[in-house]
Each structure stands twice: as structure tokens, then as C-alpha cells.
N, CA and C of each residue as an Amber inpcrd file, in Angstrom:
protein
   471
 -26.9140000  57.8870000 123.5140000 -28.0510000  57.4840000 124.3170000
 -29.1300000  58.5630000 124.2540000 -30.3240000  58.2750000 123.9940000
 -31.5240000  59.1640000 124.1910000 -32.3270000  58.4510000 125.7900000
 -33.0010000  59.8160000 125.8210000 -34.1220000  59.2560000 126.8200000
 -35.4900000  59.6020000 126.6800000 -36.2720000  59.3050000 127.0190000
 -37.4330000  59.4400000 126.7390000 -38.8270000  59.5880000 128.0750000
 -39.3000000  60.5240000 127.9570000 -40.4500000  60.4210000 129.1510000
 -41.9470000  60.1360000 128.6130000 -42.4380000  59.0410000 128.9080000
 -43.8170000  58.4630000 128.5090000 -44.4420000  58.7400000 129.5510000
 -45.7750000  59.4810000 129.0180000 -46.9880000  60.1450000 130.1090000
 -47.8120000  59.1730000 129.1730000 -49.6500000  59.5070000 130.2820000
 -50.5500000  58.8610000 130.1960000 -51.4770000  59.2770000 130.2320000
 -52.7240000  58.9450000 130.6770000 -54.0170000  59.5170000 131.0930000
 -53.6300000  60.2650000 132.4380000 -53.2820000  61.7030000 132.0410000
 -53.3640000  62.8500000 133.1460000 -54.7650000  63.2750000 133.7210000
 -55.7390000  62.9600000 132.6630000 -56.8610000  63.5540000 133.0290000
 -57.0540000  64.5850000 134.1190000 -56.5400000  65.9720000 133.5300000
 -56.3460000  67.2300000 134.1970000 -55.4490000  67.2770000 135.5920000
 -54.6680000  66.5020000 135.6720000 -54.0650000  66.4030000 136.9310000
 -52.9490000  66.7070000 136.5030000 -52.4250000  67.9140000 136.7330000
 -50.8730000  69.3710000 136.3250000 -50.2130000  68.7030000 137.5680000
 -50.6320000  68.4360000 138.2670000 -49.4730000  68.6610000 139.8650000
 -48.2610000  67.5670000 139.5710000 -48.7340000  66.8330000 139.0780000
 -47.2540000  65.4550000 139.0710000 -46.3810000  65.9260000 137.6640000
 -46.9270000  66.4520000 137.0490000 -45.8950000  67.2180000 135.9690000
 -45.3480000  68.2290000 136.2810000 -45.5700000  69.1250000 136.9350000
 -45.1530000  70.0600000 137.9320000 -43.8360000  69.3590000 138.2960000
 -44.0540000  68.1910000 139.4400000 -42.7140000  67.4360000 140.1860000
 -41.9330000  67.2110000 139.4930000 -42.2450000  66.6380000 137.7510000
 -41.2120000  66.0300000 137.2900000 -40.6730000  67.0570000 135.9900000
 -40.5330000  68.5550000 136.5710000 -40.0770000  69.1140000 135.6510000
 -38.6750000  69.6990000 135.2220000 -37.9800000  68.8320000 135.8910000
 -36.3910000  68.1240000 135.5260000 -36.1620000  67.6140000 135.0090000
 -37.2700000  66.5330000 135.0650000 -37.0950000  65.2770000 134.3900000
 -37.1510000  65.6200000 132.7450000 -38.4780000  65.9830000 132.8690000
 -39.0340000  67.0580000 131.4360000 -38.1700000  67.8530000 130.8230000
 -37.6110000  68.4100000 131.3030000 -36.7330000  69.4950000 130.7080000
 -35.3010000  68.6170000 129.9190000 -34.8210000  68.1810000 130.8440000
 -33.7120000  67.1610000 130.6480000 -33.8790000  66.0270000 129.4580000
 -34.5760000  65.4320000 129.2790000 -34.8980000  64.1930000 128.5020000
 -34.9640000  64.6250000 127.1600000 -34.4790000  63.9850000 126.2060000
 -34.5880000  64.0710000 124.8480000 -36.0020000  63.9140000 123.8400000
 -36.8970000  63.5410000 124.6530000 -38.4080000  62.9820000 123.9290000
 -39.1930000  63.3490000 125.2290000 -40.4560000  63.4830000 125.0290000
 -42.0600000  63.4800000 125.5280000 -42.9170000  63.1260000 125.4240000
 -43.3510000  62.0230000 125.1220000 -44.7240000  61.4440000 124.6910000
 -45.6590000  61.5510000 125.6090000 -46.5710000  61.9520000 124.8420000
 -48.5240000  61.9760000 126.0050000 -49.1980000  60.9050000 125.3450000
 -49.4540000  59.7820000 125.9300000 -50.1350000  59.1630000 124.8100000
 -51.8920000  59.1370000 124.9640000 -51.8700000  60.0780000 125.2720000
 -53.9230000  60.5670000 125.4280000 -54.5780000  60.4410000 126.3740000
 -55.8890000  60.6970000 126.7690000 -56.3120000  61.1750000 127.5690000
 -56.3110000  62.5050000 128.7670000 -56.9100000  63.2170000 128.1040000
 -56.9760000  64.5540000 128.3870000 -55.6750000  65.4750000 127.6140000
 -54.6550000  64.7910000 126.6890000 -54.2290000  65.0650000 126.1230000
 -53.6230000  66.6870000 126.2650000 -54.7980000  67.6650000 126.0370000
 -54.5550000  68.9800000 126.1540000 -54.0400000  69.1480000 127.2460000
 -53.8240000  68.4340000 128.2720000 -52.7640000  68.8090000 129.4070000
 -50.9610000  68.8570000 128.8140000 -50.7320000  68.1790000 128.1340000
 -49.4980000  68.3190000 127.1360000 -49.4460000  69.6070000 126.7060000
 -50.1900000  70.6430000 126.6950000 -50.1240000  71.6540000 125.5170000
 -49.1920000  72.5000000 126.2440000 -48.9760000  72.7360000 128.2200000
 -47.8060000  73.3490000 128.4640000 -46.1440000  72.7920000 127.7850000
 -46.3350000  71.4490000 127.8570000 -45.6060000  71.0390000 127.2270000
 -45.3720000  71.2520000 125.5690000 -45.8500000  71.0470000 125.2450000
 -45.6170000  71.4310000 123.3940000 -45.0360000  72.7480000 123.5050000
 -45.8580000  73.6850000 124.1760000 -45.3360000  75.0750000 123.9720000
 -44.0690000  75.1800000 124.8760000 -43.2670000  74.4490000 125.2800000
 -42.1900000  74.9920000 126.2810000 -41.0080000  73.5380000 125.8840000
 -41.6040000  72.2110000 124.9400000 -40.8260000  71.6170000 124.2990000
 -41.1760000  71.3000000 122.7960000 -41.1700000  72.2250000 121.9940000
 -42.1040000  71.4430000 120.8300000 -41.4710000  70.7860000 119.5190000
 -39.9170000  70.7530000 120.3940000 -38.8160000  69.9510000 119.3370000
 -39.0040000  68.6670000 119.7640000 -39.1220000  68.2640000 120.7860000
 -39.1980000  67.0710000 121.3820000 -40.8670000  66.5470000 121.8700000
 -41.7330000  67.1460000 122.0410000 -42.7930000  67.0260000 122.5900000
 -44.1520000  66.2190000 121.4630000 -44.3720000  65.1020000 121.5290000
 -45.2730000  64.1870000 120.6080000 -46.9950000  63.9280000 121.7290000
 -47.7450000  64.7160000 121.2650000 -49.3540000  64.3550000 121.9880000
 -49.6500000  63.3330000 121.1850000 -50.3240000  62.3190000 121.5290000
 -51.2540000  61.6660000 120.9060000 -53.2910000  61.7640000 121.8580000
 -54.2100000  61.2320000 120.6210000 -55.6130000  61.6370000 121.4320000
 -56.0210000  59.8310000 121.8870000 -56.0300000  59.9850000 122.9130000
 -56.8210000  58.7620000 123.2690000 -58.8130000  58.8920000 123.6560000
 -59.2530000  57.9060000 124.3160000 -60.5580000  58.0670000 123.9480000
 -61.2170000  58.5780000 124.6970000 -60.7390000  59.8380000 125.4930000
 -61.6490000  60.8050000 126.2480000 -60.9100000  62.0260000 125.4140000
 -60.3140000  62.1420000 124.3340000 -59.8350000  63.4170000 123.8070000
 -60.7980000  63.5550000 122.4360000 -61.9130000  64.8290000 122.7770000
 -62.9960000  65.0680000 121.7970000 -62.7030000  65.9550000 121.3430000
 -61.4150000  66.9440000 121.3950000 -61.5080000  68.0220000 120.2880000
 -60.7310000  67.6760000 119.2690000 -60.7710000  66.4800000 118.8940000
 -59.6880000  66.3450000 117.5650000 -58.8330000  66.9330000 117.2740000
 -57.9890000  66.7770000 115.8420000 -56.4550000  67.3640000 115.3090000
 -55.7240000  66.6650000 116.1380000 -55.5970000  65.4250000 117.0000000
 -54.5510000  65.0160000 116.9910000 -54.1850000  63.5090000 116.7220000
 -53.0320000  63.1450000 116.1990000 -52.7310000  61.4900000 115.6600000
 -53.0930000  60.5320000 116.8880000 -53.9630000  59.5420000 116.3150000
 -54.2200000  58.8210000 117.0990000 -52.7720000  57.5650000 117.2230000
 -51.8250000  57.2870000 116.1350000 -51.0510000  56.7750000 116.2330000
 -49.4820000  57.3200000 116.2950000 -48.2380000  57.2140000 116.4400000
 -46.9600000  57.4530000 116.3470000 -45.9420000  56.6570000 115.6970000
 -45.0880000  56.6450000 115.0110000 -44.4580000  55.7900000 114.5560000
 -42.8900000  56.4760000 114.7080000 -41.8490000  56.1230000 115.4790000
 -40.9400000  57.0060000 115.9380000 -39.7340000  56.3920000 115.7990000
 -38.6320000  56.2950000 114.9870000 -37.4760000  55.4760000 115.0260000
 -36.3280000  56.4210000 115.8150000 -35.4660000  55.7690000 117.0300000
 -34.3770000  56.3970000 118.6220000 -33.4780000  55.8910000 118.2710000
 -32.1990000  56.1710000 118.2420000 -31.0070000  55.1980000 118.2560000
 -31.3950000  53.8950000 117.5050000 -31.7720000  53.4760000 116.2120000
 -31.8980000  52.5260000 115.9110000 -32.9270000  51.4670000 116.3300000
 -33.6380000  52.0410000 117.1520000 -35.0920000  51.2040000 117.6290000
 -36.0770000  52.0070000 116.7890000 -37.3590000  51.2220000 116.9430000
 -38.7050000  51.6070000 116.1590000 -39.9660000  51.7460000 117.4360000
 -40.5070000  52.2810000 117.3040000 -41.2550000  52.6940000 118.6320000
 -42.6480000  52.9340000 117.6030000 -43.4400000  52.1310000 118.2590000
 -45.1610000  52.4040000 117.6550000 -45.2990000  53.0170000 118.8640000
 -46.2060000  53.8000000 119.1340000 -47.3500000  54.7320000 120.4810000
 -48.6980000  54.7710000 119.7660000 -49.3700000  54.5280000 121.0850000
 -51.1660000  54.8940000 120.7060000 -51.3190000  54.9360000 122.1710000
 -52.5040000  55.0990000 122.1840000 -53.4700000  55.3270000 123.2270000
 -53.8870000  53.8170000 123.7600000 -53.6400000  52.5130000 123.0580000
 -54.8370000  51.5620000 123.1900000 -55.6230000  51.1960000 123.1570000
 -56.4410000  52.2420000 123.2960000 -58.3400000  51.6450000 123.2940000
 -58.6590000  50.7570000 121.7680000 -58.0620000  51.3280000 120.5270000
 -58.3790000  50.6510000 119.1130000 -57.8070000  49.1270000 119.6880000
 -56.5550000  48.8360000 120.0360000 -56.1800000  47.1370000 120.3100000
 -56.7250000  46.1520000 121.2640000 -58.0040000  47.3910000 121.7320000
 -58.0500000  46.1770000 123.2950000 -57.5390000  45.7500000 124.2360000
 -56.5460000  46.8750000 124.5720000 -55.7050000  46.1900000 125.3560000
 -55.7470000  46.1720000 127.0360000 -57.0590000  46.7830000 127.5310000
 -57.9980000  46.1690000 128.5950000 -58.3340000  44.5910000 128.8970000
 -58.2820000  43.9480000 127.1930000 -57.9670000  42.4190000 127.5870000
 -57.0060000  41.8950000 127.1080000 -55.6700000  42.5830000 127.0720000
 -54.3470000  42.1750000 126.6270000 -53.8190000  42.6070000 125.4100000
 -52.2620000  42.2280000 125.0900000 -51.8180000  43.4870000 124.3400000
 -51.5270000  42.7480000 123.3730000 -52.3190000  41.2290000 122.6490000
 -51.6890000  40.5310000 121.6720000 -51.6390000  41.7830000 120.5150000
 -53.2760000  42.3790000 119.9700000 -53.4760000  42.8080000 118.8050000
 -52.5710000  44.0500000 118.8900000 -52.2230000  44.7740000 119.6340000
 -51.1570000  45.5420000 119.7990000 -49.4630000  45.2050000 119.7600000
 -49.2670000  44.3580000 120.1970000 -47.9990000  43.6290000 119.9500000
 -47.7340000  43.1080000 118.1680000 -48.6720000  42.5490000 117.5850000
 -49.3410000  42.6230000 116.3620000 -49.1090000  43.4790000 115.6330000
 -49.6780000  44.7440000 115.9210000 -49.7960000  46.1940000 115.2470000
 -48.5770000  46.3630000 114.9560000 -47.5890000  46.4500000 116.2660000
 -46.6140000  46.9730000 116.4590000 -45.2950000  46.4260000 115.4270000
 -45.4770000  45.6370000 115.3270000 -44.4480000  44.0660000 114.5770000
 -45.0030000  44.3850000 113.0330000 -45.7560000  44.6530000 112.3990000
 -46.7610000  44.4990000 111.3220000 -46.1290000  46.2770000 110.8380000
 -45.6300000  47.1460000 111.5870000 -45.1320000  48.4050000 111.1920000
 -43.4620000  48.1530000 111.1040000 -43.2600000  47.1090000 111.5140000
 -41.2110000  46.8310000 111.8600000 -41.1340000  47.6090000 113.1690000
 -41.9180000  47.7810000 114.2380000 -41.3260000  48.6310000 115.4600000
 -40.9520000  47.6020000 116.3700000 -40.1630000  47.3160000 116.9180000
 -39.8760000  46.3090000 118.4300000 -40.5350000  47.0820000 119.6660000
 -40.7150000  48.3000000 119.6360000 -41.2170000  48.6000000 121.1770000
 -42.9640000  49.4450000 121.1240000 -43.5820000  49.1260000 121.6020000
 -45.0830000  49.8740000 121.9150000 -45.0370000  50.2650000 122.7620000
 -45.7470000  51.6400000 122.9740000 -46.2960000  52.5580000 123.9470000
 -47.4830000  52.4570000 123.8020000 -48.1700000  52.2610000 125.1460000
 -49.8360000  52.4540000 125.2450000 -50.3580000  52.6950000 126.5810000
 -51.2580000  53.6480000 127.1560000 -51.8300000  53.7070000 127.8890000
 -53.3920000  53.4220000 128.3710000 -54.0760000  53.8650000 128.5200000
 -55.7700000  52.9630000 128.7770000 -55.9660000  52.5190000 129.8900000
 -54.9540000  51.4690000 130.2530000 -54.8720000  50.4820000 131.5980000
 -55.6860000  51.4350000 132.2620000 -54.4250000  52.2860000 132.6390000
 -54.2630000  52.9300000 134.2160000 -53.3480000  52.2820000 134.8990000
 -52.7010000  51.4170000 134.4920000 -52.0170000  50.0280000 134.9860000
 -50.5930000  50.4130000 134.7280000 -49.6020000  50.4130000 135.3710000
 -48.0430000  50.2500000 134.6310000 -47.8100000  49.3030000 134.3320000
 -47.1550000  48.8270000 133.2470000 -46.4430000  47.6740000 132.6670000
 -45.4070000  47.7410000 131.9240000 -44.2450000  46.8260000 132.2000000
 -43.1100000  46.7560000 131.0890000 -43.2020000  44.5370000 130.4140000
 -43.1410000  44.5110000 129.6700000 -42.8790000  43.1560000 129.5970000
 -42.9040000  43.1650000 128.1930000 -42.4620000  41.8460000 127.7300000
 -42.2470000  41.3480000 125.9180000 -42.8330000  40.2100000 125.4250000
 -43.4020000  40.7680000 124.2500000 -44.4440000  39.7300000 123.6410000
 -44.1960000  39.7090000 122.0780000 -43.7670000  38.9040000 122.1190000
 -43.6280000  38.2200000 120.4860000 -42.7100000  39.0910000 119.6080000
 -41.9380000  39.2980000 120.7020000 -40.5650000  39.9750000 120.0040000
 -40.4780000  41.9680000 120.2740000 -41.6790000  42.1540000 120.7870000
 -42.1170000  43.6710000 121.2730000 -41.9250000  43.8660000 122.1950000
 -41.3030000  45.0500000 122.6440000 -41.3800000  45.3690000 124.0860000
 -42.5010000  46.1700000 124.3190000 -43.3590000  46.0990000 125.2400000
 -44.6060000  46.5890000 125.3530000 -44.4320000  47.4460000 126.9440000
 -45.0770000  48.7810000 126.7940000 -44.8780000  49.7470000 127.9990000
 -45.5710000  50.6250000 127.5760000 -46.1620000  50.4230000 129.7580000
 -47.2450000  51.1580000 129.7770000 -46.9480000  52.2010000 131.0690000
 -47.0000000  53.3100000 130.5470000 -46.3890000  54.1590000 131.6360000
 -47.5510000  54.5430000 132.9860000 -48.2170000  53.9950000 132.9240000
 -49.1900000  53.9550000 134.1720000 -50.1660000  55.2430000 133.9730000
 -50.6450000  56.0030000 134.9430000 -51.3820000  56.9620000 134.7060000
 -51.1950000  57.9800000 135.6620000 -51.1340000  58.5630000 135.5730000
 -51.2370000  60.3460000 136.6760000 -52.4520000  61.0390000 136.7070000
 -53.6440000  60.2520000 137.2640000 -54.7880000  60.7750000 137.2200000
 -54.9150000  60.8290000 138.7160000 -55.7170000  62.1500000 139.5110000
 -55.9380000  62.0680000 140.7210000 -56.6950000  60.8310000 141.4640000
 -57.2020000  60.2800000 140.3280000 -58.1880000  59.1300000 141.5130000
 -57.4620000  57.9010000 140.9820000 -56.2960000  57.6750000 140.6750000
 -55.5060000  56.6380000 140.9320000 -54.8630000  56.2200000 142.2350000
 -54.6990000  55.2320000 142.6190000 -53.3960000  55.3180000 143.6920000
 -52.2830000  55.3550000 143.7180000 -51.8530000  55.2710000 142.4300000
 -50.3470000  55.1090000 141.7090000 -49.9400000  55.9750000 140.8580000
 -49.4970000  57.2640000 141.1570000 -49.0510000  57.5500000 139.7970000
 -48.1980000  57.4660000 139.2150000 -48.0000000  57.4380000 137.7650000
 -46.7720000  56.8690000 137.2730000 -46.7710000  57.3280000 136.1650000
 -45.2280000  57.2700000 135.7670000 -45.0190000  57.1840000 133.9360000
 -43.5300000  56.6720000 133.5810000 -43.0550000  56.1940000 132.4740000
 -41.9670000  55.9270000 132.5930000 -40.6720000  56.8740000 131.5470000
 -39.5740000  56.1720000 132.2470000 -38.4570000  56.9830000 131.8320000
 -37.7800000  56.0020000 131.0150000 -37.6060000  55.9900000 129.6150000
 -37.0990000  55.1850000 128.6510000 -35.3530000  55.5870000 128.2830000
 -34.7090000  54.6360000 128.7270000 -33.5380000  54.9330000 127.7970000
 -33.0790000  54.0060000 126.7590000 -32.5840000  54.4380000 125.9500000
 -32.3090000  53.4650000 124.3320000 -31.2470000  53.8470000 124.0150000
 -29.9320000  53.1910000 123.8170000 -28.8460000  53.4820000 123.6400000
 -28.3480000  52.0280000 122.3960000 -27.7680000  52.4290000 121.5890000
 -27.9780000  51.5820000 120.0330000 -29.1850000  50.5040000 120.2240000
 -28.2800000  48.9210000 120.8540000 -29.9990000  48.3920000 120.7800000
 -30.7530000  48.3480000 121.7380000 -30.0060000  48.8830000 123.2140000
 -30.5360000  48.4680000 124.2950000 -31.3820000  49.3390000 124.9000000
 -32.5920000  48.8490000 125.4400000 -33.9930000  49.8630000 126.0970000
 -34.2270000  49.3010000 127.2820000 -33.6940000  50.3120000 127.8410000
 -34.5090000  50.2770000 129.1630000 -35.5510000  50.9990000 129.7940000
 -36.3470000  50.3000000 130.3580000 -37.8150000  51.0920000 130.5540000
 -38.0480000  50.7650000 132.2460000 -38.0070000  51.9910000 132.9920000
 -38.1690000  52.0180000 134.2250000 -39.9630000  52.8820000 134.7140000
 -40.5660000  52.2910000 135.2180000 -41.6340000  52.7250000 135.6630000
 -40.9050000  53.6890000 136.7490000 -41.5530000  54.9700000 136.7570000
 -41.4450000  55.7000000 138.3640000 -42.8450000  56.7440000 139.0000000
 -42.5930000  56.3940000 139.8450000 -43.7530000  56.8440000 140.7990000
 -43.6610000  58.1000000 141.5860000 -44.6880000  58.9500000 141.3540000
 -44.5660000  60.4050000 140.9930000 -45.5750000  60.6260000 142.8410000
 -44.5880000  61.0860000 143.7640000 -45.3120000  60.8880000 144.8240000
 -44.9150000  62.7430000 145.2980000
């Protein structure tokens, strides 16, 4: 079994990564999937066997992949940021993307929104956001054990 911790648009907000730095430490994977991105960089430097940034579309200093392509226990995992799929008005062209690489599961953030649900054979998850002017913060905790994924949203209070 692996596990996995999916972050989001932190947009400079350290304090809820702070809380979950058990969680962090413990887990087998890290994904940031952009926005403000460089908040990951404590992370890279303190996990950088496990630790994957991606830049979403408030990340202007470039050098980093806007996409991921990640195979866990026998699953395929696409990650992005979202903003290229649109997925402000839904996650077909992303579900799309995702299927069109052989991955069954997508990571994307943008919303601000948490979501877990399946579309056209993808599991699609969105670990919410940890930005101070949210009301929710969130990200999720993935486990994948041969085929099975489970994806739990949790709320970082």
C-alpha cells in the first residue's frame, strides 16, 4: 500500500502544512499541484524523494512541469493544475487528457473546490485548497493498494 498527500492552491498560507506535518512526513508521495507552488519548496528540501511541485496559473517564476504522469501500485495518475482543461466548467477535457495518457486517476486543483468522483472510467480528485480566504481548507489523503484507491478529502482546521 502507498499513500499519498495531494496539496493545492496554498497561496502562501504555511500554517495548515505546519498541522499536517505527520501526515507529511509519514506518507509515501507529496504532490503540490500549483499555485503559489514555491510554498512546496520546504517540502522538496525536507522530502525530495517523494516530493512532486507542479506550476499552476499564478506560478510566474517558471522551471516547473506543468504536467505529472506518475504510475503507484499499479495505478496511473495524471496531475496538473487545471486551468489548461477548464475545469472551472467541468472536468470532461481533463478526464479526456487523463484516459488519452492510459492514467485512471487525475489530480487537479483551480476549483478551490474539493472533489472526489468518476468520469468515464477516471477517477478525478480535487484536493480542495488551503488558501487563507477560503472557508474550507483541504487536501486529500490518497491510498492505492494494487487496484484499489481511496481518496479521502480532509479538513485542515
Amino acid at each position: 500500500m502507498k499513500t499519498l498527500v495531494i496539496l493545492s492552491d496554498t497561496h502562501r498560507n504555511l500554517q495548515p502544512l505546519e498541522k499536517i506535518a505527520t501526515v507529511l512526513a509519514e506518507c509515501d508521495y507529496i504532490i503540490h499541484l500549483g499555485d503559489m507552488a514555491s510554498d512546496a519548496n520546504d517540502l522538496l528540501r525536507a522530502y525530495p524523494e517523494k516530493t512532486y511541485i507542479l506550476s499552476g496559473n499564478n506560478d510566474f517564476f517558471g522551471g516547473l512541469p506543468d504536467e505529472l504522469e506518475l504510475e503507484v501500485e499499479n495505478r496511473r495518475l495524471f496531475a496538473c493544475h487545471g486551468h489548461r482543461y477548464g475545469v472551472k466548467s467541468g472536468t470532461e477535457r481533463l478526464a479526456e487528457a487523463a484516459k488519452a495518457r492510459g492514467c485512471d486517476i487525475a489530480l487537479y486543483g483551480h476549483t478551490h473546490v474539493a472533489d472526489v468522483h468518476e468520469e468515464n472510467g477516471v477517477l478525478l480528485i480535487n484536493p480542495g485548497c488551503m488558501t487563507r480566504y477560503s472557508p474550507r481548507q483541504s487536501y486529500c489523503y490518497l491510498m492505492i493498494e494494487k487496484q484499489k484507491a481511496v481518496a479521502t478529502i480532509v479538513e485542515v482546521r
